[in-house]
BAPAGU-545674 format. One line per 4 residues: number of its first residue (from 1); their letters; for each residue y, x, z of N, C-alpha, C, O. Coordinates in steps of 0.2 Angstrom, whole numbers, plus 5000, padded with zeros to 4 digits. Each point is the difference from the previous one (the first is absolute). Last residue first. Layout:
N
NUM) a) Y:X:Z:Y:X:Z:Y:X:Z:Y:X:Z; ...;
//
This chain:
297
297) xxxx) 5403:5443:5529:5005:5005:5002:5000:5001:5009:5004:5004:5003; 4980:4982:4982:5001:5008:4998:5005:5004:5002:5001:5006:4999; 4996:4971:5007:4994:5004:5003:4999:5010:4997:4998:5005:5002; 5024:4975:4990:4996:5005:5008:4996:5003:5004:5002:5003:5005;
293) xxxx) 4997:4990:4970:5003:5005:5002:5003:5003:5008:5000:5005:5003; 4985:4976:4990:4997:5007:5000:5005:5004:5000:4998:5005:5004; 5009:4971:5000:4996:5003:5004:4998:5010:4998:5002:5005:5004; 5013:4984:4982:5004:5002:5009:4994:5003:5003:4999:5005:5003;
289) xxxx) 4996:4987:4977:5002:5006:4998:5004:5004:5008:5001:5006:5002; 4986:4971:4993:4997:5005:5000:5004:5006:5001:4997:5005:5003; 5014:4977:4998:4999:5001:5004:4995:5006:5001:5000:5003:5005; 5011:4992:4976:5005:5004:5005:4996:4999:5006:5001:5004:5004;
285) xxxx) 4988:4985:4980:5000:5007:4997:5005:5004:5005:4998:5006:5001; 4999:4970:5001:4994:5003:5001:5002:5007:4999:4998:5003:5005; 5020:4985:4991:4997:4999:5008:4995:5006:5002:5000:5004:5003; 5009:4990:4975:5003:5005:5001:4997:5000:5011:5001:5004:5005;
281) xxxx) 4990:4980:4980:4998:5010:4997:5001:5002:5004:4996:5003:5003; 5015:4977:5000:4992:5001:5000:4998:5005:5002:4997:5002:5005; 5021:4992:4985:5002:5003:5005:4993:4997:5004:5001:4999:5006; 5002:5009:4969:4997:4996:5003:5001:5000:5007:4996:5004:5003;
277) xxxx) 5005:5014:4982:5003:4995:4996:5000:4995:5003:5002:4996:4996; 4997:5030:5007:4996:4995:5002:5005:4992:4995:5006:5000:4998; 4991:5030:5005:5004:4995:4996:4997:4995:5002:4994:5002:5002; 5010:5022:5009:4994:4994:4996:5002:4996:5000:5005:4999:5004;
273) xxxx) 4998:5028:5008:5006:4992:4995:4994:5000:4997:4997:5004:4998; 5001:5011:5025:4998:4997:4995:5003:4995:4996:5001:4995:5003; 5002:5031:5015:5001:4989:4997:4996:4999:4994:4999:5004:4995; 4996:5018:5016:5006:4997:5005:4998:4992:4999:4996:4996:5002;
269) xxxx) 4988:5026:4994:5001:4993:4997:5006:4998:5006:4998:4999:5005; 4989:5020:4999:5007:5003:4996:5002:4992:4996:5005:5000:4996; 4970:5004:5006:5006:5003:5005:5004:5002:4995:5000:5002:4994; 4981:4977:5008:5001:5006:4994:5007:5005:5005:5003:4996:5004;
265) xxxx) 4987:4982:5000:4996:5005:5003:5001:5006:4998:4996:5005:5001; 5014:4976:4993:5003:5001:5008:4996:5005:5003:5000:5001:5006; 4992:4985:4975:5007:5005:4998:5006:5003:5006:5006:5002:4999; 4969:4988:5002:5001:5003:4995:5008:5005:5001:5001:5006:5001;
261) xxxx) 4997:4973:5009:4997:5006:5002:4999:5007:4997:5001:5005:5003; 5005:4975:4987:5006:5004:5004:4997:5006:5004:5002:5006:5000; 4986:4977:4983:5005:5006:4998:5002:5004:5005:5000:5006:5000; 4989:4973:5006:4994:5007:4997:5005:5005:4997:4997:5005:5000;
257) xxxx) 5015:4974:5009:4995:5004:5004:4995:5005:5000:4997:5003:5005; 5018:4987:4977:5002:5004:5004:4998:5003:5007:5001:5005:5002; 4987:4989:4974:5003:4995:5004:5003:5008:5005:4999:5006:5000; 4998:4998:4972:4996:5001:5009:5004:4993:5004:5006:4998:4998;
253) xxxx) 4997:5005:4978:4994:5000:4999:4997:5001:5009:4994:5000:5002; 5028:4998:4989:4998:4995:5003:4994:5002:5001:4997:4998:5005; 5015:5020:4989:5004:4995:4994:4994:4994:5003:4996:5000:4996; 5002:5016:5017:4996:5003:4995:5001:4995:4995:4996:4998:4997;
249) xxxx) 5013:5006:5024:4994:4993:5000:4999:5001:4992:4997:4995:4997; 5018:5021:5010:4995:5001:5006:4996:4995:5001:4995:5000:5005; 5025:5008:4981:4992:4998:4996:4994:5002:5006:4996:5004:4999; 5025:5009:5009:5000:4993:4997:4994:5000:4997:4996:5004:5001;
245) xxxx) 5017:5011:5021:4994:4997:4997:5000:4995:4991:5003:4994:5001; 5013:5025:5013:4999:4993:4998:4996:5000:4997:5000:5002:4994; 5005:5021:5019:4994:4996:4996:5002:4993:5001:4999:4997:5005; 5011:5029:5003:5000:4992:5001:4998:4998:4995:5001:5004:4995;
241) xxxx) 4997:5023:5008:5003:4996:5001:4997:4991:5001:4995:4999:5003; 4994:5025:4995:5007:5000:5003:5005:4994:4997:5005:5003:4998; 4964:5000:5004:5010:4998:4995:5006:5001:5005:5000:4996:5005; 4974:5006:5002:5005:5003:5002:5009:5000:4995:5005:5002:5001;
237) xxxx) 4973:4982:4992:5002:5006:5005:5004:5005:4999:5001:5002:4994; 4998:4983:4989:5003:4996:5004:4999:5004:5008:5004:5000:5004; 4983:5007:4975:5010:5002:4999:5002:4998:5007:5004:5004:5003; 4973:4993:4995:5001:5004:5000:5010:5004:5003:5003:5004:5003;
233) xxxx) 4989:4973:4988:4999:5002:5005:5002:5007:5003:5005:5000:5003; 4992:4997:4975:5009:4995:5002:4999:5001:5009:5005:5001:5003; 4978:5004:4984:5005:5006:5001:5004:4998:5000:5005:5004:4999; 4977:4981:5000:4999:5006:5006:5006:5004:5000:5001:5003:5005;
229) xxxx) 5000:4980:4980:5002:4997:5008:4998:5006:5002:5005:5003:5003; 5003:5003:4974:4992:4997:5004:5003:4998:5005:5006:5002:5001; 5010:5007:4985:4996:5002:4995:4993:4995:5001:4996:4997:4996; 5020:4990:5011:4999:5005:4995:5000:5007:5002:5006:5003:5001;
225) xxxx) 4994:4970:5007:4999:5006:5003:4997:5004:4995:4994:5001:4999; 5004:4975:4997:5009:5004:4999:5002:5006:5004:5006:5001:5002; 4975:4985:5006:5002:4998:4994:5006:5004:5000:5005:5001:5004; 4979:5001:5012:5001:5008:4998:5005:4995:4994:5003:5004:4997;
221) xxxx) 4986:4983:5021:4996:5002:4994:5003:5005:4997:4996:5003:4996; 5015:4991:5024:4992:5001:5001:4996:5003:4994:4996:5005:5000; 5031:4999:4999:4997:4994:5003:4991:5003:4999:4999:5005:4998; 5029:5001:4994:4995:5004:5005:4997:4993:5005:5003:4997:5004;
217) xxxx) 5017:5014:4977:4994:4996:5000:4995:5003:5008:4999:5005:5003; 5029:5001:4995:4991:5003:4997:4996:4993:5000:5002:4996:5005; 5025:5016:5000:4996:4994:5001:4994:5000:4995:5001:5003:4995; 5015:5016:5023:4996:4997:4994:4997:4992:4999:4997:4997:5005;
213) xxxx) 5021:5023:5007:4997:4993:5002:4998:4997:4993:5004:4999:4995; 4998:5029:5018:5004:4994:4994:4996:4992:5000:4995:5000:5003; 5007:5025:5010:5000:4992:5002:5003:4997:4995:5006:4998:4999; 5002:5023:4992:4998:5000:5005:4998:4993:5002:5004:4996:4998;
209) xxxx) 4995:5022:4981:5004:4994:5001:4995:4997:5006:4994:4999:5000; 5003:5021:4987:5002:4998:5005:5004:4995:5005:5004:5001:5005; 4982:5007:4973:5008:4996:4998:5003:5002:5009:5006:5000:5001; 4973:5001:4997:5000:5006:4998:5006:5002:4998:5002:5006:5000;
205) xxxx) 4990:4975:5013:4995:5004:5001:5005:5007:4998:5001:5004:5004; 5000:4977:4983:5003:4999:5003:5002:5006:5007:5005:5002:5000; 4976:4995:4985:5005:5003:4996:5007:4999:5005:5003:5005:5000; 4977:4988:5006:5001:5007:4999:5005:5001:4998:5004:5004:5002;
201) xxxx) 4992:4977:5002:5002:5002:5008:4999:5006:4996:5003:5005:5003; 4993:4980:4979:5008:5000:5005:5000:5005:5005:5006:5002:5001; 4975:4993:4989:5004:5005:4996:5008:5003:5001:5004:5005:5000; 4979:4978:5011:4996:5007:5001:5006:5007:4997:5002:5006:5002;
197) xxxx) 5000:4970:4997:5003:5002:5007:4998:5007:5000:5003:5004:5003; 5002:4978:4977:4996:5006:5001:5001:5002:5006:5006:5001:5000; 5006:4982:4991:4993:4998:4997:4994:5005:5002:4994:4999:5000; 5032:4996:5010:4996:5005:4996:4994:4995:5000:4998:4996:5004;
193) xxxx) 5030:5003:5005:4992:4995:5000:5000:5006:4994:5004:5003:4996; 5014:5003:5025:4997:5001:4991:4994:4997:5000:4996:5001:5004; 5028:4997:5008:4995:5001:5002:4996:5002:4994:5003:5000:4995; 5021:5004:5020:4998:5001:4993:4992:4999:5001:4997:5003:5004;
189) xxxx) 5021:4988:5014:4995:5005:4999:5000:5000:4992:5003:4996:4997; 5021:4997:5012:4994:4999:5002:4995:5004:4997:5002:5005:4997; 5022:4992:5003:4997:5004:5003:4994:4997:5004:4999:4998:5005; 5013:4997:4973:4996:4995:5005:5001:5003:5006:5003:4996:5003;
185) xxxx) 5003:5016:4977:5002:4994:4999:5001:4995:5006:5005:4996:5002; 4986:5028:5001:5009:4998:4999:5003:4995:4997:5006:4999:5000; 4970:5004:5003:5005:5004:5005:5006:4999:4998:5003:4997:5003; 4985:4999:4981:4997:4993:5002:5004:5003:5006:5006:4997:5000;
181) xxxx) 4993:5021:4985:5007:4992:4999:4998:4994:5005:5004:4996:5001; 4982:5025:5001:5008:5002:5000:5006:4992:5000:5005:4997:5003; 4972:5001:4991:4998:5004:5007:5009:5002:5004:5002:4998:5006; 4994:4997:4968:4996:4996:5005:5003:4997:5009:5001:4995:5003;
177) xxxx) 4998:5026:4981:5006:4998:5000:4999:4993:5003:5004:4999:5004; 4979:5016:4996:5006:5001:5004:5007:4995:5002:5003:4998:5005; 4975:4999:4980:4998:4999:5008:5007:5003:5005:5002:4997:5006; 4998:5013:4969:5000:4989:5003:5001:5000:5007:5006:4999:5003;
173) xxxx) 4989:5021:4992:5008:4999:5002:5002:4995:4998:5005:4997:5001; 4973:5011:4997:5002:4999:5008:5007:4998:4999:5002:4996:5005; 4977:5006:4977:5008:5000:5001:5004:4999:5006:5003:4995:5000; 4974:5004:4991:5000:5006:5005:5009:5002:4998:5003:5006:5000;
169) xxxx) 4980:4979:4988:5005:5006:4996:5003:5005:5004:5002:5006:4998; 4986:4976:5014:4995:5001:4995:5004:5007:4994:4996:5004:4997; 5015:4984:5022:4996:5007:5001:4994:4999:4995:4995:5004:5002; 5022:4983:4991:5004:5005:5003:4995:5006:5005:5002:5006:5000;
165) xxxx) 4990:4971:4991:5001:5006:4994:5003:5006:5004:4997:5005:4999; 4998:4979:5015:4997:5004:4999:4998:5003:4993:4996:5004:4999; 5024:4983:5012:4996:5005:5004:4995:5005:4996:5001:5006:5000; 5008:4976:4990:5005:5005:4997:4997:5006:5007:5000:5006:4999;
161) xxxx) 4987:4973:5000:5001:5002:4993:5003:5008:4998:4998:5005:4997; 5000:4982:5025:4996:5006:4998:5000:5001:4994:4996:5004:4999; 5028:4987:5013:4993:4998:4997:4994:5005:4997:5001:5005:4997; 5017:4995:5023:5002:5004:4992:4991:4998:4998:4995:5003:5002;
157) xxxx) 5021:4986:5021:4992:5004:4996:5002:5002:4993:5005:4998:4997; 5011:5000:5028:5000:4995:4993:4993:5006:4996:5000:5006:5000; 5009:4983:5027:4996:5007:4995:5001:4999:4994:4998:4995:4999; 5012:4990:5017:4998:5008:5004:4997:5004:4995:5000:5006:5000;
153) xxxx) 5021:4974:4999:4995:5004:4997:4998:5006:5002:5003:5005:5000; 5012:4971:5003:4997:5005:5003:4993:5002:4996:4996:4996:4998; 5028:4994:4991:4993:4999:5004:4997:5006:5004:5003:5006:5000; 5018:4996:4983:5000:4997:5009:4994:4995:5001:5002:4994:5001;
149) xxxx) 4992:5013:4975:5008:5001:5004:5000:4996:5007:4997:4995:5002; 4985:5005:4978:4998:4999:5010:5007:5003:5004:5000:5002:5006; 5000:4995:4966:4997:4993:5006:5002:5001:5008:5003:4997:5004; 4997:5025:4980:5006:4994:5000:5000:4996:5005:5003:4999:5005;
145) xxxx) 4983:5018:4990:4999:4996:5005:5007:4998:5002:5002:4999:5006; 4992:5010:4973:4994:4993:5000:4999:4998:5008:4996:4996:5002; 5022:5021:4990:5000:4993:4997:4995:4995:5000:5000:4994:4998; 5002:5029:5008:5004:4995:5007:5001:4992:4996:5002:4995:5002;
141) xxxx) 4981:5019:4988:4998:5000:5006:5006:4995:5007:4999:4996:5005; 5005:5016:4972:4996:4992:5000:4998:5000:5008:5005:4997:5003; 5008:5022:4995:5004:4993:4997:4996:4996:5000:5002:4995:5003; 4987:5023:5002:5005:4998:5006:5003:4996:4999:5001:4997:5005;
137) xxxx) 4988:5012:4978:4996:4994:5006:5003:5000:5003:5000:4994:5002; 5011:5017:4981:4994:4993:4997:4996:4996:5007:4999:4994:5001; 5012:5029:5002:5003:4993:5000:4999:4993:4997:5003:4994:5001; 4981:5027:4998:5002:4997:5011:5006:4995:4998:4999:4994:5002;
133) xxxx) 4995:5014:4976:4994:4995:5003:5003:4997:5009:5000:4995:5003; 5017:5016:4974:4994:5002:5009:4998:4995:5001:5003:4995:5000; 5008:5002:4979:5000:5008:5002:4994:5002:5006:4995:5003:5000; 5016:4974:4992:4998:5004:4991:4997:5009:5002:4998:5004:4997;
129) xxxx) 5013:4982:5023:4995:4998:4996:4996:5002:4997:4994:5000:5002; 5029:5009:5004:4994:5002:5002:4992:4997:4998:4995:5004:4998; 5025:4987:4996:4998:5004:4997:4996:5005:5003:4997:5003:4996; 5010:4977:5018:4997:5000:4992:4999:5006:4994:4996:4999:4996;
125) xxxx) 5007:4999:5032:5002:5002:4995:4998:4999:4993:4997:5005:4997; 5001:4990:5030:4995:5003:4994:5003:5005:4994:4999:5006:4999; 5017:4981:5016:4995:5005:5004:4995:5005:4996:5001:5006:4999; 5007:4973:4991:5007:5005:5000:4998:5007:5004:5000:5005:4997;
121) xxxx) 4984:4976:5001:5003:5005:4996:5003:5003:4997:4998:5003:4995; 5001:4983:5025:4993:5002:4999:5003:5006:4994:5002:5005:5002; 5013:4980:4997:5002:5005:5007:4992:5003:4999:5001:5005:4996; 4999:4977:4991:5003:5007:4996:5005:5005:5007:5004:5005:5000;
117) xxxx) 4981:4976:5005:4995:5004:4995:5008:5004:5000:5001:5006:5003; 5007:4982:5010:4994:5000:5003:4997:5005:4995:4998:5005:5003; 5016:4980:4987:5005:5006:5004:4995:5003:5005:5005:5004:5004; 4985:4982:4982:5005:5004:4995:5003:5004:5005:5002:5006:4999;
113) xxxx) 4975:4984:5006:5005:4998:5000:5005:5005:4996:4998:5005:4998; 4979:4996:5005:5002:5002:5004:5006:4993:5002:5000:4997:5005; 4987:5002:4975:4998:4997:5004:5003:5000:5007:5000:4995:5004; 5009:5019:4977:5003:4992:5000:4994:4995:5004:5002:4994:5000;
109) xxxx) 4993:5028:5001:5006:5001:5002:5005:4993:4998:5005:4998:5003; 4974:5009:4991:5000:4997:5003:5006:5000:5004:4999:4997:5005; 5000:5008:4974:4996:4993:5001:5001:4999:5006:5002:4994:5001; 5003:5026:4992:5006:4997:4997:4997:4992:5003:5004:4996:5001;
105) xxxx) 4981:5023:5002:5003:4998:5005:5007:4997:4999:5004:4999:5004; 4980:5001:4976:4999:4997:5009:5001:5002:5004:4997:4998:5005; 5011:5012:4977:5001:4993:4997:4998:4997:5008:5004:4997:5005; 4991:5024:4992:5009:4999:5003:5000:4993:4999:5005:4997:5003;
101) xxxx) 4974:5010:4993:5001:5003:5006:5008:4996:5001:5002:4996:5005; 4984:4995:4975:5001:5005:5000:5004:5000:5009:5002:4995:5002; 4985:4987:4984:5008:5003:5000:5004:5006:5001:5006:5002:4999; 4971:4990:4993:5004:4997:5000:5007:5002:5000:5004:5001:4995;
97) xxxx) 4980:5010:5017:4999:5001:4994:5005:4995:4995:5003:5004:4996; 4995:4992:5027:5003:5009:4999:4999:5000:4994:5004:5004:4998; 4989:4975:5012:5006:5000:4996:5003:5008:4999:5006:5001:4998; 4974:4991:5014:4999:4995:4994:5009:5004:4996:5001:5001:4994;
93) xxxx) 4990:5010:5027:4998:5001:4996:5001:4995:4993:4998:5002:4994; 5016:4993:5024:5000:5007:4994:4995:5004:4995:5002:5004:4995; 4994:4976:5020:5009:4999:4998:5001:5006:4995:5002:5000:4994; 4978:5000:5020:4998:4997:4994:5006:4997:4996:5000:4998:4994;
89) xxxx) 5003:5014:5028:4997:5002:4993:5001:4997:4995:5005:5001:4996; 5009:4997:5025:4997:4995:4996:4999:5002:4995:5003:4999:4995; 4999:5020:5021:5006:4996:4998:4992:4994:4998:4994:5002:5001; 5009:5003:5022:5003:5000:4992:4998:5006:4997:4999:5006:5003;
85) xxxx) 5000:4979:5018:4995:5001:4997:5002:5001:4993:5000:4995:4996; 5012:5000:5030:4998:4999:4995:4997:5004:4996:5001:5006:5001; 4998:4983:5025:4999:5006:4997:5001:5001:4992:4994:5001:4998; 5019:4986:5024:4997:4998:4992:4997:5007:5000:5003:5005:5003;
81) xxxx) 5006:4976:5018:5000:5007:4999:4995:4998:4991:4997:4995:4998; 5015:4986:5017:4994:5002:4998:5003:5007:4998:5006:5001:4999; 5005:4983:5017:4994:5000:5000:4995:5008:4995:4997:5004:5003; 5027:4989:4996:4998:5005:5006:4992:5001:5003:4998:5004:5003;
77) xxxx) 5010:4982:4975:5002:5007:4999:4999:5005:5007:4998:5006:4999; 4998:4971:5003:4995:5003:4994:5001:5008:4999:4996:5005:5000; 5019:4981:5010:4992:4997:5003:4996:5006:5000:4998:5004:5004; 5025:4993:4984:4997:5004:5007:4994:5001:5002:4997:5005:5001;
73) xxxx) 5007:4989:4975:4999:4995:5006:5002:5006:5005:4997:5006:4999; 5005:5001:4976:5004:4994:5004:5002:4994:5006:5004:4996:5000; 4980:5024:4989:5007:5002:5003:5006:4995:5001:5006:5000:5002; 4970:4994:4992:5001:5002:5008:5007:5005:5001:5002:5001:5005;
69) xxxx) 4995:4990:4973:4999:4992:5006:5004:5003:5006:5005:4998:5003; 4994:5018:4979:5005:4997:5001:5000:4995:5005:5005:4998:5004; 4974:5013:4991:5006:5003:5005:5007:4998:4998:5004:5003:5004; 4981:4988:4983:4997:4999:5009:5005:5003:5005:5003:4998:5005;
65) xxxx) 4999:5004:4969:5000:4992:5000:4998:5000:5011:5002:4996:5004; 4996:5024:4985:5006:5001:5001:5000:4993:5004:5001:4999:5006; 4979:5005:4985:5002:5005:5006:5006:4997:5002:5001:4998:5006; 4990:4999:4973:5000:4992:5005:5001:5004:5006:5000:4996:5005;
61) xxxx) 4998:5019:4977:5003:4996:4999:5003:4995:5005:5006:4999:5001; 4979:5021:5008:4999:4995:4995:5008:4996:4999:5003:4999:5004; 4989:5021:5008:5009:4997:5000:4996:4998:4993:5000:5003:4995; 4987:4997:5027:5000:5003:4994:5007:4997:4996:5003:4994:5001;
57) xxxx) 4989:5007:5025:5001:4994:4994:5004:5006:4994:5005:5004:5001; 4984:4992:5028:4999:5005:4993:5002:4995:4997:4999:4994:5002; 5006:5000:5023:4999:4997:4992:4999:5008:4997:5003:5005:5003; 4999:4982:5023:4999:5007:4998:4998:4999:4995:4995:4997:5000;
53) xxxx) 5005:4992:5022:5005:4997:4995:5003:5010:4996:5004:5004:5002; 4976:4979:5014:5001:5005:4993:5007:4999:4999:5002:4994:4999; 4988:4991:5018:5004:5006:5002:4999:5005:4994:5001:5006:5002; 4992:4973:4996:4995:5002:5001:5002:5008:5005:4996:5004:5002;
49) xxxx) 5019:4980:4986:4998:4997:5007:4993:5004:5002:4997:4998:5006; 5012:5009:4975:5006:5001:5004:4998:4997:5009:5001:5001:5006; 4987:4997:4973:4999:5005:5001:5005:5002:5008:4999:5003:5005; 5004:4976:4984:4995:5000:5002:4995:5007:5004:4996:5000:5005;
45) xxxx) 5025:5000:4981:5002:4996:5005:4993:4999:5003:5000:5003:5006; 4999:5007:4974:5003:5005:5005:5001:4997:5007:4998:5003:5005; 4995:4983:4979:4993:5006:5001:5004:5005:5005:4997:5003:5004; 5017:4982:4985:4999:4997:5005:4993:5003:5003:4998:4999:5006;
41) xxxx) 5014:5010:4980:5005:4999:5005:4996:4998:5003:5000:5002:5006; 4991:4998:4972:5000:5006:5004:5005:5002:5007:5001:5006:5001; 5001:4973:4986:4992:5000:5002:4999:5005:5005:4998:5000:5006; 5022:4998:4984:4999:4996:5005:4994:5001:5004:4999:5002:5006;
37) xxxx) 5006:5005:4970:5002:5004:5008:4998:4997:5006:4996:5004:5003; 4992:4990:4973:5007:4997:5005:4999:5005:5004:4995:5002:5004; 4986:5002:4988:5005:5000:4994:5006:4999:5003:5004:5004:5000; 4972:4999:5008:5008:5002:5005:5006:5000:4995:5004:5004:5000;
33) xxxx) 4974:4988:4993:5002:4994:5006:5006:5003:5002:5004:4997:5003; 4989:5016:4978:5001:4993:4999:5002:4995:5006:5004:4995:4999; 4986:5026:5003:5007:5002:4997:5003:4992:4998:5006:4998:5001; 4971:5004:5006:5004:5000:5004:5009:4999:4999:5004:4997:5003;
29) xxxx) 4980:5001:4982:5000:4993:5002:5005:5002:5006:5005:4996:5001; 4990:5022:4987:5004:4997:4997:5001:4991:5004:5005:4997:4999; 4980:5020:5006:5005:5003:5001:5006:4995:4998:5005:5000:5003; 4971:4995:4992:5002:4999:5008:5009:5003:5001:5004:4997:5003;
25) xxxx) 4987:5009:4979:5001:4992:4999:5001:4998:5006:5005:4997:5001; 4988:5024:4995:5008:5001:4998:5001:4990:5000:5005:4997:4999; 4978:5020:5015:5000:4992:4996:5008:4998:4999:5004:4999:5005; 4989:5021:5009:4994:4999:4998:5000:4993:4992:4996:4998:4997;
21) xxxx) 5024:5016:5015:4996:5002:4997:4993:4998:5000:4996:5005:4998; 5027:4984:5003:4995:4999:5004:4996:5004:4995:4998:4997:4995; 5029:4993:5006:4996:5006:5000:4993:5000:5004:5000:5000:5006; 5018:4987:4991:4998:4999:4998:4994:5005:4997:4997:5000:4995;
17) xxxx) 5025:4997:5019:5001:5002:4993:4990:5000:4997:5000:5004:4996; 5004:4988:5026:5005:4998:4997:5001:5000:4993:5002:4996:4996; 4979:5013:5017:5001:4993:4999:5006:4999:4995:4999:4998:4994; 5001:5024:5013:4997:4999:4995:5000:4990:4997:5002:4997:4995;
13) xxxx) 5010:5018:5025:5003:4997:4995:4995:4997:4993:5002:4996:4995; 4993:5008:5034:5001:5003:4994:5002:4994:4996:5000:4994:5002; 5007:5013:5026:4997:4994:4993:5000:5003:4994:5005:5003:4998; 4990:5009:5023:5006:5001:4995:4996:4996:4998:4994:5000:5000;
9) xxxx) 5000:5009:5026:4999:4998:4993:5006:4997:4997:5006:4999:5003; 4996:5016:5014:4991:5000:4999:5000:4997:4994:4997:5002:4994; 5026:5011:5004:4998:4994:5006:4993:4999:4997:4998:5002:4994; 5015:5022:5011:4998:4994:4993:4996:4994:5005:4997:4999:5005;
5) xxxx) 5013:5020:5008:5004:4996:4996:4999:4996:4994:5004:4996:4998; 4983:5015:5018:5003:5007:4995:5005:4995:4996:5002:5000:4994; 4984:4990:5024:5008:5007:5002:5002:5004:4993:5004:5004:4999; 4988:4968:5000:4997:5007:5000:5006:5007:5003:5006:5001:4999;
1) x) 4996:4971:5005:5001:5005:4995:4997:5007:5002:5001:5002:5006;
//
C-alpha cells in the first residue's frame, strides 16, 4: 500500500458493466460473460491471489448483487477494500425527465431498503427536496452508497459527469457537499473523476480546496485527455494533490508493457484501476503496473 493510503492498483469495474470506450460490442460481450455474479467474485478471487485486494465499482444496479456476496463472506469482507463511483449517471440521465428528482430518490430508496432508505430520508428531509439541491445530493448520495454499508471504504468518486459541470458552471458547493458527506458518511476521502485535469486543478486552485484526489484519463496516446495530453501533462506538475490513474491502456488499444511507463512518468500519479477480465490479463497488467510503479517511486 502506497503511504498516502490509496492502494497502487484498483480492480476496475468497466469489464463488468460492460463499458468499453472503443467497441460498444466488445463492451457488451464483456457485460455478458460477468452477467452472473459469480463470474465477477471469481475475477475478484483471481485478483486476490495476485495480492490486489482493491475494487472501484460504480453503483451500477448489479453493484449491490457483489457487495451483498462480499458482506456475507468474512473472507471477502476483511480482504477487500472499495472505491465507489457515483452516481450511476446514465440511471438519471435516462429517468430525470420521466420522472422527475423526488420520484428518483423515491426509487431508490426502495432499492436502499425501506428502513435503510426512509432513515437516509428522514436526515434529508423530503420537503427539502422540492427546495435545495445540497439536500437532493446528500440524500442520493446516502442512497447510492446504500450497498457499501459496513464495507471498507477509502474514497468514494463523484462521477466526472457531475464533476465537471460543476466547474464548468464554477459551482463549488457541489464539490462541497460531496466532500462534506463522503466525511461524515464513511470517514473516508472524497474523490473527484474529471475529463479535464487542466480545469479541475484551476478551479480547484481557486475553491481552495486542499490535496484533492482525482481520477483522470491518463495514457501514452492522450486518448481521453481533455483539453490535450500536453496540458493534461502540464496540469499533472506540481498538482497539489493524488492522481488515480485510469484509461491507462486506452479501452485495450495499448499492451501493458508499453502503457505503464508512460504512466508512472507523469508526477503526482499514486494508483492505477483497470478493469481486466481474464486472470491472464490480470497477471500481465498487475505485473507491468508493480514493475513501473516501483521504478517510479
Amino acid at each position: 500500500m502506497s503511504t498516502n493510503g490509496l492502494d497502487p492498483i484498483v480492480l476496475g469495474h468497466n469489464s463488468f458493466f460492460g463499458v468499453n470506450h472503443l467497441s460498444r460490442k466488445h463492451g457488451a460481450s464483456r457485460e455478458a460473460m460477468f452477467d452472473d455474479v459469480s463470474a465477477i467474485v471469481g475475477m475478484m478471487e483471481s485478483a486476490s491471489a495476485l495480492d490486489v485486494g482493491a475494487m472501484m465499482m460504480s453503483t451500477h444496479p448489479r453493484a449491490a448483487n457483489v457487495t451483498d456476496v462480499v458482506r456475507a463472506s468474512a473472507e471477502l469482507r476483511n480482504r477487500w477494500s472499495f472505491y465507489p463511483l457515483l452516481p450511476y449517471i446514465t440511471k438519471y440521465i435516462r429517468q430525470a425527465n420521466e420522472k422527475g428528482m423526488v420520484n428518483i430518490v423515491l426509487d431508490q430508496i426502495k432499492h436502499a431498503g425501506w428502513v435503510q432508505g426512509l432513515s437516509i430520508l428522514a436526515r434529508g428531509g423530503l420537503g427539502a427536496l422540492t427546495r435545495d439541491y445540497k439536500h437532493v445530493l446528500s440524500t442520493l448520495i446516502g442512497l447510492e452508497l446504500a450497498p457499501f454499508s459496513d464495507l471498507h471504504v477509502k474514497a468514494v468518486f463523484l462521477h466526472d459527469v457531475l464533476t465537471d459541470l460543476a466547474l464548468a458552471l464554477d459551482i463549488p458547493e457541489v464539490l462541497e457537499v460531496h466532500i462534506t458527506e463522503i466525511g461524515r458518511r464513511f470517514g473516508a476521502r472524497a474523490g473527484f473523476a474529471t475529463k479535464n485535469l487542466p480545469l479541475l486543478r484551476s478551479r480547484f486552485e481557486r475553491y481552495g480546496f486542499k490535496s484533492p484526489l482525482v481520477l483522470a484519463q491518463i495514457n501514452k496516446i492522450g486518448f481521453g485527455m481533455n483539453p490535450s495530453r500536453t496540458a493534461c501533462e502540464q496540469a499533472l506538475a506540481g498538482f497539489d494533490g493524488d492522481v488515480m490513474a485510469m484509461g491507462t491502456l486506452a479501452s485495450g488499444f495499448l499492451r501493458p508493457a508499453e502503457a505503464f511507463p508512460y504512466v508512472f512518468s507523469q508526477p503526482n500519479v499514486r494508483s492505477v484501476v483497470v478493469g481486466v477480465s481474464t486472470a491472464s490479463h490480470a497477471a500481465e497488467t498487475f505485473a507491468a503496473i508493480r514493475q513501473y510503479h516501483v521504478a517510479a517511486t
